[in-house]
C-alpha positions as CSV (number, residue, x, y, z in Angstrom):
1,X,21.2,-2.5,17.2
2,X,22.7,-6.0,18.3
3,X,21.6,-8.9,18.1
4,X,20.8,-9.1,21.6
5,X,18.2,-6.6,20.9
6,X,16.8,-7.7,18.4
7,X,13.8,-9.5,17.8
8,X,14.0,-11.8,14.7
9,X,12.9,-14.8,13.8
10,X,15.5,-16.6,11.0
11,X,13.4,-17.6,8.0
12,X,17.5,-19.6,7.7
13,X,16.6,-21.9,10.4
14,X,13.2,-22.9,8.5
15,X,14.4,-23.6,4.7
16,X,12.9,-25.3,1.9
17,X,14.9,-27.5,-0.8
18,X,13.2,-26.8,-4.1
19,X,14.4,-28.1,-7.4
20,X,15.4,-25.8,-9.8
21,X,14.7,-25.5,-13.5
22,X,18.3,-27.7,-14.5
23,X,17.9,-30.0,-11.4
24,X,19.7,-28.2,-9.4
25,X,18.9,-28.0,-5.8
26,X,18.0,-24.4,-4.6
27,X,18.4,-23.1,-0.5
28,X,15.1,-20.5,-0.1
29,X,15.2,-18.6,2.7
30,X,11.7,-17.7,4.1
31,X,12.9,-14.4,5.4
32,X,13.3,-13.0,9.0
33,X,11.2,-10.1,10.9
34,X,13.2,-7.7,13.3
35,X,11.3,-5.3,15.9
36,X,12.4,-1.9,14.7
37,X,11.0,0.7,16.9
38,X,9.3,-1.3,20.6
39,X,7.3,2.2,21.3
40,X,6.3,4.6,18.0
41,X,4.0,6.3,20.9
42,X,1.1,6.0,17.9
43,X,-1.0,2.8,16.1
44,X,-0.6,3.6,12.8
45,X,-3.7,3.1,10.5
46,X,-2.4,5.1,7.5
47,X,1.4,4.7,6.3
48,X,3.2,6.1,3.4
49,X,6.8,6.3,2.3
50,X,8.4,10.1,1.2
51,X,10.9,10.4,-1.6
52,X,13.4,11.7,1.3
53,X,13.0,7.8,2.9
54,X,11.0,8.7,5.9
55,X,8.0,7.2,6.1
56,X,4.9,9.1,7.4
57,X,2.4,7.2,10.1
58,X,-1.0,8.5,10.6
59,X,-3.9,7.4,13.2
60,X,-6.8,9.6,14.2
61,X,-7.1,12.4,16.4
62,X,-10.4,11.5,18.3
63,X,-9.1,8.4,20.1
64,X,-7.7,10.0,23.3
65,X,-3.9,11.0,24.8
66,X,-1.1,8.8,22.5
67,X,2.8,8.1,24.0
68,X,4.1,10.2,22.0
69,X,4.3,13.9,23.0
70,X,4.2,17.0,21.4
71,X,6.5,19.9,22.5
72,X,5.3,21.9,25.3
73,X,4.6,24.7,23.2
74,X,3.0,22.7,20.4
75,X,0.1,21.2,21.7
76,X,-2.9,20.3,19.8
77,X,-5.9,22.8,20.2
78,X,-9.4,22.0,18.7
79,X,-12.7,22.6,20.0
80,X,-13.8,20.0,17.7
81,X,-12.1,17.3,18.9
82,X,-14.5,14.7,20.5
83,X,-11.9,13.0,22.9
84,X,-8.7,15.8,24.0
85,X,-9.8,19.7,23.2
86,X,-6.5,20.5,24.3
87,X,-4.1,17.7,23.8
88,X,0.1,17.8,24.2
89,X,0.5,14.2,22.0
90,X,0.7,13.1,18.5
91,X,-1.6,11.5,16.2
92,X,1.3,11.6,13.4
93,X,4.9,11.0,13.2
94,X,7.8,10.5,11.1
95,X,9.6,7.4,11.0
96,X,13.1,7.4,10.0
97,X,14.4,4.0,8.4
98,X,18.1,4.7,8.8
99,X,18.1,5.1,12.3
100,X,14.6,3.9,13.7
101,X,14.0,7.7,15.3
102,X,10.8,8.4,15.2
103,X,9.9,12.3,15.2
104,X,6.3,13.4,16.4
105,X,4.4,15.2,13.7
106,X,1.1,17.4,14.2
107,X,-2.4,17.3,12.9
108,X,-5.5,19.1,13.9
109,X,-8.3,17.2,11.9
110,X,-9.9,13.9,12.5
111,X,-8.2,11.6,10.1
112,X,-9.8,8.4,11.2
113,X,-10.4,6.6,8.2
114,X,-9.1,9.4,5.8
115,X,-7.4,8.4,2.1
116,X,-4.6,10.3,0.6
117,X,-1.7,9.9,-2.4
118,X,2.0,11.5,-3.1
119,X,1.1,14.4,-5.8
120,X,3.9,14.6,-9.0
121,X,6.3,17.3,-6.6
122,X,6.2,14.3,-3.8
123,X,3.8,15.9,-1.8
124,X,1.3,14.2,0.0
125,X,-2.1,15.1,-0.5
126,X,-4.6,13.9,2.4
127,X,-7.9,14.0,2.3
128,X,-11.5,13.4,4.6
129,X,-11.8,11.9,7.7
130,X,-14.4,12.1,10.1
131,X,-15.5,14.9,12.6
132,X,-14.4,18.2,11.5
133,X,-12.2,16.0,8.7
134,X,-15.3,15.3,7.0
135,X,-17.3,18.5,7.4
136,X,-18.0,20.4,4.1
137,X,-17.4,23.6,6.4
138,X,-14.1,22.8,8.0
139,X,-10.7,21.4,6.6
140,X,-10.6,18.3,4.3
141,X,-7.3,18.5,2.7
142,X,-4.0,17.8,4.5
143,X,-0.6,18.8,2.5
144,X,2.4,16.6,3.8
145,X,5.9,18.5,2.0
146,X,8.7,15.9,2.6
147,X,12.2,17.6,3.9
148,X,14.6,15.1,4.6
149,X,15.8,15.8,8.1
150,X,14.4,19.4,8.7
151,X,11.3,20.6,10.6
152,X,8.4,19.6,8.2
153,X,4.9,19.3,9.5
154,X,1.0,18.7,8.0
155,X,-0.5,22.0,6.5
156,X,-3.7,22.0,6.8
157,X,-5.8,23.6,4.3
158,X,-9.3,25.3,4.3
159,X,-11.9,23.4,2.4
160,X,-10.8,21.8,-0.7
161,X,-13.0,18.8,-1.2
162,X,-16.8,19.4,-2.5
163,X,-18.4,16.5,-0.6
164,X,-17.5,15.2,3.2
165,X,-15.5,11.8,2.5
166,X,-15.2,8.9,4.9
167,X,-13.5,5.6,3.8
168,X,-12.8,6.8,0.2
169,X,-10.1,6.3,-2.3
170,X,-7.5,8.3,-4.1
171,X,-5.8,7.6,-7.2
172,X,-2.9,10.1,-9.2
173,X,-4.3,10.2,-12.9
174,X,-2.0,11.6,-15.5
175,X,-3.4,15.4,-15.7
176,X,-1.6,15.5,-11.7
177,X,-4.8,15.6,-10.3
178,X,-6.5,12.7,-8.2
179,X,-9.8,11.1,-7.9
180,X,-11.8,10.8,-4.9
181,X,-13.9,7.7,-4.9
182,X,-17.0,7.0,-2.4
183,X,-17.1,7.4,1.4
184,X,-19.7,6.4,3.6
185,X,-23.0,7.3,2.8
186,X,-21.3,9.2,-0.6
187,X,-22.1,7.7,-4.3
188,X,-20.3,10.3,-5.8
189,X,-16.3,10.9,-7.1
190,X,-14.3,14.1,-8.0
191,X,-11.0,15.7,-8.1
192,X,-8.2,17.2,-5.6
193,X,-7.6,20.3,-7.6
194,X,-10.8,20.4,-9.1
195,X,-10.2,22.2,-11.7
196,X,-13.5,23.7,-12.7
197,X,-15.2,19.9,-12.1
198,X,-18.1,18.9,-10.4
199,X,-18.7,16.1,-8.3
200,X,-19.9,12.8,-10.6
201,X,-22.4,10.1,-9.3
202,X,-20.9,6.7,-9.7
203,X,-23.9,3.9,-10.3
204,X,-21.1,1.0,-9.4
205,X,-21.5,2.6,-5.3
206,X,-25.1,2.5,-5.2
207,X,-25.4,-0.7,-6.6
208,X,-22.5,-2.2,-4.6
209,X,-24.6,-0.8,-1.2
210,X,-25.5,-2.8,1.3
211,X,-26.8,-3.0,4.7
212,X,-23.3,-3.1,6.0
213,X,-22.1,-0.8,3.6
214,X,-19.5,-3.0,1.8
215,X,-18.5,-0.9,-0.7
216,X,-16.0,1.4,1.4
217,X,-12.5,2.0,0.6
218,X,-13.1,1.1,-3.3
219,X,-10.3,-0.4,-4.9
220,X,-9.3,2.0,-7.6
221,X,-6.5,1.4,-10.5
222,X,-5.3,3.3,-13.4
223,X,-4.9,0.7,-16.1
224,X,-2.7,1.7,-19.0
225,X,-5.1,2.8,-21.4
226,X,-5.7,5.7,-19.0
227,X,-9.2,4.3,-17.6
228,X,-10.0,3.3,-14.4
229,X,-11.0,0.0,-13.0
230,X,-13.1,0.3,-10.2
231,X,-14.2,-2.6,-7.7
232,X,-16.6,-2.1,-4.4
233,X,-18.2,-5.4,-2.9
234,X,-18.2,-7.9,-5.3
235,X,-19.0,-5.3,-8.5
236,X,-17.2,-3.3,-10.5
237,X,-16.9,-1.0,-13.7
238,X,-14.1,0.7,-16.2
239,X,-14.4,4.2,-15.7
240,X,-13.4,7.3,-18.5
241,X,-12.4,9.7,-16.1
242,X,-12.1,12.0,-19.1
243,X,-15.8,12.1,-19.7
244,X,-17.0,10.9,-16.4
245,X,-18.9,7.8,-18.1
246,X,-19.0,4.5,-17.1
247,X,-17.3,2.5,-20.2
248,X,-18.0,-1.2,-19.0
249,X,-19.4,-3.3,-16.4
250,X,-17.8,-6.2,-15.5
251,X,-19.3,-9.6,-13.9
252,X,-19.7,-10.3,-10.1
253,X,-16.9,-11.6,-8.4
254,X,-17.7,-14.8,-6.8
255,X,-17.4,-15.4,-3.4
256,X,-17.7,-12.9,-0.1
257,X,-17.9,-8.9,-0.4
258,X,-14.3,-7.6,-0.8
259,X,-14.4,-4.0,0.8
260,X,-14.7,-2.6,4.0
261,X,-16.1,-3.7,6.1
262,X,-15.5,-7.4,4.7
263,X,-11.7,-6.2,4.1
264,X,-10.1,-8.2,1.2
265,X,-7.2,-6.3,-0.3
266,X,-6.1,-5.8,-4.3
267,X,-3.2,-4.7,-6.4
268,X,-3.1,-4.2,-10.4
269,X,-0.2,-7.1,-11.0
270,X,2.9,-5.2,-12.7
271,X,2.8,-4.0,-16.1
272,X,6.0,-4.8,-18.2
273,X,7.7,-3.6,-20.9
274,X,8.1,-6.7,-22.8
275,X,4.2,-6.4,-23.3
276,X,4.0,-2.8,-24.1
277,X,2.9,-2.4,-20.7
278,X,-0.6,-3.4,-21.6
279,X,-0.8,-6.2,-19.8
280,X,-3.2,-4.9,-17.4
281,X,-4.7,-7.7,-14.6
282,X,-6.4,-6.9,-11.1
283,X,-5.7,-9.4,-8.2
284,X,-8.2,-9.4,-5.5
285,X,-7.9,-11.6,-2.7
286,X,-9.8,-12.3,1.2
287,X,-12.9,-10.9,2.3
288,X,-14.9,-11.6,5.1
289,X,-18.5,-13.5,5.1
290,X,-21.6,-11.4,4.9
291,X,-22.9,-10.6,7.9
292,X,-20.1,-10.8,9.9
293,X,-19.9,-7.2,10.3
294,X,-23.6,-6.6,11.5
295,X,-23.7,-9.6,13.5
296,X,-19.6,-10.3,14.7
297,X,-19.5,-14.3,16.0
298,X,-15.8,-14.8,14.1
299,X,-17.4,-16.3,11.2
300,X,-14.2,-17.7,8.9
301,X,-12.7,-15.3,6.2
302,X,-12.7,-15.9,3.1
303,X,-9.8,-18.1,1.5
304,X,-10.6,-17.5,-2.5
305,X,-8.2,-14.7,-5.0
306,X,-9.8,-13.7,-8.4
307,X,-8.1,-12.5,-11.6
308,X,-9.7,-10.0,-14.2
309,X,-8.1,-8.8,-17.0
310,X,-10.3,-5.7,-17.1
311,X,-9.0,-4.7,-20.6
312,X,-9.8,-8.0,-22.6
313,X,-12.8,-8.6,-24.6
314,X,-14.6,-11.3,-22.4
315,X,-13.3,-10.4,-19.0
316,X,-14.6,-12.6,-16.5
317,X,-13.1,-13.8,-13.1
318,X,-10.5,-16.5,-12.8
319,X,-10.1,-17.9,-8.9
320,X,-8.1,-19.8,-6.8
321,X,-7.7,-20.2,-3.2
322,X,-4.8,-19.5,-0.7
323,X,-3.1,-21.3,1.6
324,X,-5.6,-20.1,4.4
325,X,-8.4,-17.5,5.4
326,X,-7.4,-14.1,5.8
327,X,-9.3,-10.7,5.8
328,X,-7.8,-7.5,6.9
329,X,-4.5,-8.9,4.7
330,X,-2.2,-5.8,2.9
331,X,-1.3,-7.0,-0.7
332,X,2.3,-5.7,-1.6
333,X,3.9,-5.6,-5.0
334,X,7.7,-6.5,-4.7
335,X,10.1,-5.7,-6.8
336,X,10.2,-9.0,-8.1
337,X,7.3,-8.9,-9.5
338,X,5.5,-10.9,-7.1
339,X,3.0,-10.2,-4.5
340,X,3.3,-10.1,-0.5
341,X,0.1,-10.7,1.4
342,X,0.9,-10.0,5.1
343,X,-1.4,-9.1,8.2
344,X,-4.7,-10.0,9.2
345,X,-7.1,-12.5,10.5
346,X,-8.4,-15.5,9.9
347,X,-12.2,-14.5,10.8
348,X,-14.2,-12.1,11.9
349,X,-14.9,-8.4,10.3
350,X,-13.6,-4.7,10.3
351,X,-14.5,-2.8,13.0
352,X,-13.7,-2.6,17.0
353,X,-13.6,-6.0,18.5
354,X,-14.4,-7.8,15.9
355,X,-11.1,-9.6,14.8
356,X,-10.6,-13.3,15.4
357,X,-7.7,-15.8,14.4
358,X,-4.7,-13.4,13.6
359,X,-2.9,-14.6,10.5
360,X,0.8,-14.0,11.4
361,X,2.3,-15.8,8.3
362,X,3.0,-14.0,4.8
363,X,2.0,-15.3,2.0
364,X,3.9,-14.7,-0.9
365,X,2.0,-15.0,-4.8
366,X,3.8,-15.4,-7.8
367,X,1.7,-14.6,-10.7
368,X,3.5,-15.7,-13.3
369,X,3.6,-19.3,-12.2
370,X,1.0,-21.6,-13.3
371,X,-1.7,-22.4,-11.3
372,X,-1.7,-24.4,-8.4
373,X,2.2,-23.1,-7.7
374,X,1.9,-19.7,-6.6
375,X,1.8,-20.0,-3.4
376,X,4.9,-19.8,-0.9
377,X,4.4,-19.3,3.1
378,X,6.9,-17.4,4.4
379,X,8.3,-17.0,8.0
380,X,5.3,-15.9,10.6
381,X,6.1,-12.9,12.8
382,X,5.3,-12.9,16.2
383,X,3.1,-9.8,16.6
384,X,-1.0,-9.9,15.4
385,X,-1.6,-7.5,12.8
386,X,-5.3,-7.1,12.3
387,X,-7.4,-3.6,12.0
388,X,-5.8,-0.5,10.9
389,X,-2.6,-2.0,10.6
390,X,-0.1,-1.6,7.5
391,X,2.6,-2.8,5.5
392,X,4.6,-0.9,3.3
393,X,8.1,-1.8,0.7
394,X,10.7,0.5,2.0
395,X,13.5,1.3,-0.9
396,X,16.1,-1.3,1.0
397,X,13.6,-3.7,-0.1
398,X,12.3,-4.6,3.1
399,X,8.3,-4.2,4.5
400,X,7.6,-1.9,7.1
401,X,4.6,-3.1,9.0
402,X,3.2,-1.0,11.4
403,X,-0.2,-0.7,13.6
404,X,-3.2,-3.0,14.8
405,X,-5.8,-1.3,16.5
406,X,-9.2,-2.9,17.3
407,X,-10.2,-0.8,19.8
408,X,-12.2,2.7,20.0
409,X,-9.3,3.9,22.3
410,X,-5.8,2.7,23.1
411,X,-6.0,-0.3,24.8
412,X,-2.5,-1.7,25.6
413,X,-3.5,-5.7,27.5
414,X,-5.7,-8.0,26.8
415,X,-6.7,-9.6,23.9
416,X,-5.0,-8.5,20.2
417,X,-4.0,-5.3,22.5
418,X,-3.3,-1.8,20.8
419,X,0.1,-2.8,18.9
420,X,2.4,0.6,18.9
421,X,5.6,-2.1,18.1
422,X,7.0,-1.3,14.2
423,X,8.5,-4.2,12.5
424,X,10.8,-4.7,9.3
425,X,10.1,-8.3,6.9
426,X,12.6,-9.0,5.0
427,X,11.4,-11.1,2.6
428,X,14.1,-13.5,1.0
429,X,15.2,-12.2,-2.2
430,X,17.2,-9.9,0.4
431,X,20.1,-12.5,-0.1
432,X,24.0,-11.8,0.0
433,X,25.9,-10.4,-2.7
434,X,23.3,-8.0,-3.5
435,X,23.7,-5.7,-6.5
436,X,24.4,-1.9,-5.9
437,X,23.6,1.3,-7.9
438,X,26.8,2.9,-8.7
439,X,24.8,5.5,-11.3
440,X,21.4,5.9,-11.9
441,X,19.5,8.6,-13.1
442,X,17.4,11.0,-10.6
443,X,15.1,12.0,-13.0
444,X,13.6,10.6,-16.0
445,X,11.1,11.9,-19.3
446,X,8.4,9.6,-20.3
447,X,9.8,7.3,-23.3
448,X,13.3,8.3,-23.2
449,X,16.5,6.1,-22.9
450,X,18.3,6.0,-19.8
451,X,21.7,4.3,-18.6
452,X,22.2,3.0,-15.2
453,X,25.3,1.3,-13.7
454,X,25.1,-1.6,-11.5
455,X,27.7,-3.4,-9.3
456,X,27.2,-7.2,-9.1
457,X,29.5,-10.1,-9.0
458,X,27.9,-11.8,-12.1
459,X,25.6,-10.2,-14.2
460,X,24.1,-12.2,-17.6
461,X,21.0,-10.0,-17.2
462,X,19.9,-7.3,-15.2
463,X,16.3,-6.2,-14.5
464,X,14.9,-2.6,-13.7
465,X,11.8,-2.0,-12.2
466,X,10.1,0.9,-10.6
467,X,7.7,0.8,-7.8
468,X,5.3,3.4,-6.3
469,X,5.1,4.4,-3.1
470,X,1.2,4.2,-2.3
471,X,-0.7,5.3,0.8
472,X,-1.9,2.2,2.7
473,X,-4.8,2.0,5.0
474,X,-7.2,-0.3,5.5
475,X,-6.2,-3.3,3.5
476,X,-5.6,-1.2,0.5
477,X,-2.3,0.7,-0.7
478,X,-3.9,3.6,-2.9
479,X,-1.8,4.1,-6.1
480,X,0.3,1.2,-6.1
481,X,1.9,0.1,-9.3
482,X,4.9,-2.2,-10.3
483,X,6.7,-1.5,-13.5
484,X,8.9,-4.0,-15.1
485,X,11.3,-1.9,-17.9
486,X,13.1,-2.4,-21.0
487,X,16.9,-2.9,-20.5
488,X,19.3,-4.1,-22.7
489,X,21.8,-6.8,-22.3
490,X,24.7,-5.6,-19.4
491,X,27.9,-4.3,-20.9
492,X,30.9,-4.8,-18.7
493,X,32.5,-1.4,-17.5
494,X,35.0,-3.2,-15.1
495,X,35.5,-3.1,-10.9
496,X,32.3,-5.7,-11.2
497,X,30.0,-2.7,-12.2
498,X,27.7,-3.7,-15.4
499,X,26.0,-0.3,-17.6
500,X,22.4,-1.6,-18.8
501,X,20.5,0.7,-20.9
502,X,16.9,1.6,-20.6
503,X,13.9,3.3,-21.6
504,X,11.3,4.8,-18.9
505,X,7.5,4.0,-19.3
506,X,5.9,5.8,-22.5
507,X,3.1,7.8,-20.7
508,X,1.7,9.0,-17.8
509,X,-1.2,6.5,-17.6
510,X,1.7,3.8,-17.5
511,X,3.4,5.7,-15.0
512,X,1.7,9.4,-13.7
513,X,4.0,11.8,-12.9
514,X,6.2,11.5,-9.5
515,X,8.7,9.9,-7.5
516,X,9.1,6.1,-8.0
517,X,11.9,3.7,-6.5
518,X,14.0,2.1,-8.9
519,X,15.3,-1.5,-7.9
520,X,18.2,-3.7,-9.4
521,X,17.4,-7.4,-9.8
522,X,19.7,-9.9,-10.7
523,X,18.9,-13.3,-10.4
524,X,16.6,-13.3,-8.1
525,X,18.4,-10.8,-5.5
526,X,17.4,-7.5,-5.3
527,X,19.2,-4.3,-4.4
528,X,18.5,-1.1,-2.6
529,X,16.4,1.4,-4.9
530,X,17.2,4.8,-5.9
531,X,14.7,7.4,-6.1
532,X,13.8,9.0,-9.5
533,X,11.0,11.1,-10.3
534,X,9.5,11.2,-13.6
535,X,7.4,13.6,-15.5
């Protein structure tokens, strides 16, 4: 693509001079957007990234005729359907990074508002909706089979899930199964296999209930001591998935209700080596005000974040506020260990119409700084990205962002129109000079050393971290984790390349079993990640 072409606004033409640790003054880049695709032919409202690099976009099937059609002989046929019984377009594709080709992809079932997660083979396993994708007599399970550049397409499977699910959430837990949390009108969880288990009523969703049901799309994470912490509204609990029993409640989270419809967004900060991966925190940030759902006037968003370390003895919230309101943001962990909060609005709720103030600028959070410091703004992108958009880290390090749909049906003018653009952020540690795999491993066994070779002009210490590639929808990416590893001090092995040795994550509640990008960081810059699967 030239530069002609392309659309890009150079985070290098707005820099900031900050002081280093020696005194030293340091150029940082606020990073640069580029329009990738002008036309996917769908709004994407569910995104996730395959182990081939192709990254799968999802929206609903009930919202009408898409641009993007379906071969003659492959048209979509279902009785069900509320909008199109007979419809010739796509409601899912295939987006191809390398060449920005997107390939049309088929569903059947209503996915509107569906949840899903990459299974240990790479498979992604998709599951509710609403329609006939929430009915307990009709399909509920979709099966996604990555194939690099063949001919693959959604299986849809018959049955699979005990209870209809709307707006729940799916986590991988180490047995290879996952957990199905909530849905609309649904206080219950269970499993995708099931395995001989039941469905388990979940106090946390009745008390977290309200009259706009703000306890949707619960933000579920596998901490390292293989229990789950699990937040809806302002509430939430440790869960032992092992004996279905709540372990712990935790306090109320100040502020505005978190979920959807209120549509603040969360991430389990990265676990690292150096702390035997037990360092387990939960960052929760946005929301929108009560009320703003039920009765939509573009009441502002919420501004606060809050910090729980979910496995310590007096956990209890720690806040701070960002640089401004946002609800509807994605939450991103990088691979340098920081955090990318990108999309949204400034007011307003979930739901059609109800958006207000679109918050164009990324906000990047640093965790480890102290506080008062951890807050960059980054370059703003010229497209609105409120509801059912997404975001996710693509294994060149950039962020695919995707979506923006506030209407019942495609609605391509007026205001915050149906957005069917894809964009690429390329945040700023994607610097010159950046270091290169030259071996790696493609597959890895939980607690056992590994050696990877890096090329890099300068290496006094190289870092190796692994990142998931999650499902995102709705503010959330389901299954997200960041892991920082052990490596060793780079030996020299000459032609610029550097061997560092390493050691993968000890278990699969550190790290379930599946494919995970492995990035190079060197001083700041980071590489392009291999895939590796573990377990």
């Amino acid at each position: 693509m030239g530069w002609e072409d392309r659309l890009v606004v150079w985070g290098l033409a707005i820099q900031l001079v900050i002081w280093g640790w020696g005194g030293a003054p340091v150029v940082e880049a606020q990073g640069y957007w580029e329009t990738v695709v002008n036309n996917a032919g769908i709004s994407t409202m569910h995104s996730a990234v395959a182990h081939d690099g192709n990254v799968v976009l999802l929206d609903r099937t009930n919202v009408g005729p898409s641009q993007l059609k379906l071969a003659p002989d492959n048209c979509r046929d279902n009785l069900a359907d509320r909008s199109l019984k007979h419809d010739c377009t796509a409601h899912s594709a295939l987006f191809s990074p390398n060449s920005n080709k997107v390939r049309p992809l088929k569903v059947i079932t209503d996915t509107w508002c569906s949840s899903g997660q990459f299974d240990g083979s790479g498979k992604l396993v998709q599951t509710g909706g609403d329609a006939d994708g929430v009915k307990k007599s009709n399909v509920q399970i979709r099966h996604f089979t990555p194939c690099g550049k063949g001919a693959c397409d959604w299986v849809e499977l018959n049955g699979g899930l005990q209870e209809g699910r709307w707006y729940a959430s799916n986590q991988i837990l180490p047995d290879g199964t996952q957990i199905v949390v909530g849905g609309r009108g649904v206080a219950t969880l269970e499993y995708v296999p099931a395995n001989g288990r039941g469905t388990y009523y979940l106090p946390l969703l009745s008390k977290s209930n309200d009259a706009q049901m703000d306890n949707l799309y619960p933000f579920v994470h596998l901490l390292p001591n293989n229990q789950l912490y699990i937040f809806a509204n302002r509430d939430s609990c440790l869960y032992d998935w092992k004996t279905n029993k709540v372990a712990r409640d935790y306090p109320t989270m100040p502020g505005e209700p978190r979920n959807y419809p209120s549509a603040g967004s969360s991430v389990m900060l990265p676990l690292s080596a150096s702390n035997d991966f037990g360092n387990a925190e939960v960052l929760i940030c946005g929301g929108a005000q009560y009320g703003a759902y039920l009765n939509p006037a573009g009441q502002p968003a919420s501004q606060s974040c809050g910090r729980i370390t979910p496995l310590a003895a007096g956990a209890g919230w720690v806040m701070e506020n960002m640089p401004q309101r946002r609800l509807m943001g994605d939450m991103i962990l990088l691979p340098t260990r920081d955090v990318l909060i990108i999309n949204g609005a400034g007011g307003g709720a979930q739901g059609w119409g109800n958006a207000v103030n679109p918050v164009k600028t990324p906000v990047l959070y640093k965790p480890n700084n102290a506080a008062g410091a951890r807050f960059q703004t980054l370059t703003a992108s010229p497209v609105p990205r409120v509801y059912h958009s997404t975001a996710n880290l693509l294994p060149d390090g950039r962020i695919l962002v995707a979506g923006s749909n506030t209407h019942q049906f495609y609605t391509l003018t007026g205001y915050l129109p149906t957005e069917l653009r894809i964009e690429a952020f390329s945040p700023p540690y994607l610097a010159s000079n950046r270091p290169t795999f030259t071996a790696a491993p493609g597959g890895l066994k939980h607690g056992a050393g590994f050696t990877a070779t890096v090329k890099v002009d300068n290496a006094k210490h190289i870092e190796l971290n692994m990142a998931s590639a999650p499902l995102v929808t709705h503010s959330f990416a389901q299954g997200q984790r960041l892991l920082q590893l052990q490596v060793g001090a780079p030996i020299a092995a000459g032609g610029g390349k550097f061997r560092v040795d390493s050691k993968a994550p000890p278990t699969s509640a550190v790290a379930p079993a599946g494919y995970y990008m492995l990035f190079p960081l060197v001083d700041g810059i980071v590489g392009s990640a291999s895939w590796v699967r573990i377990g």
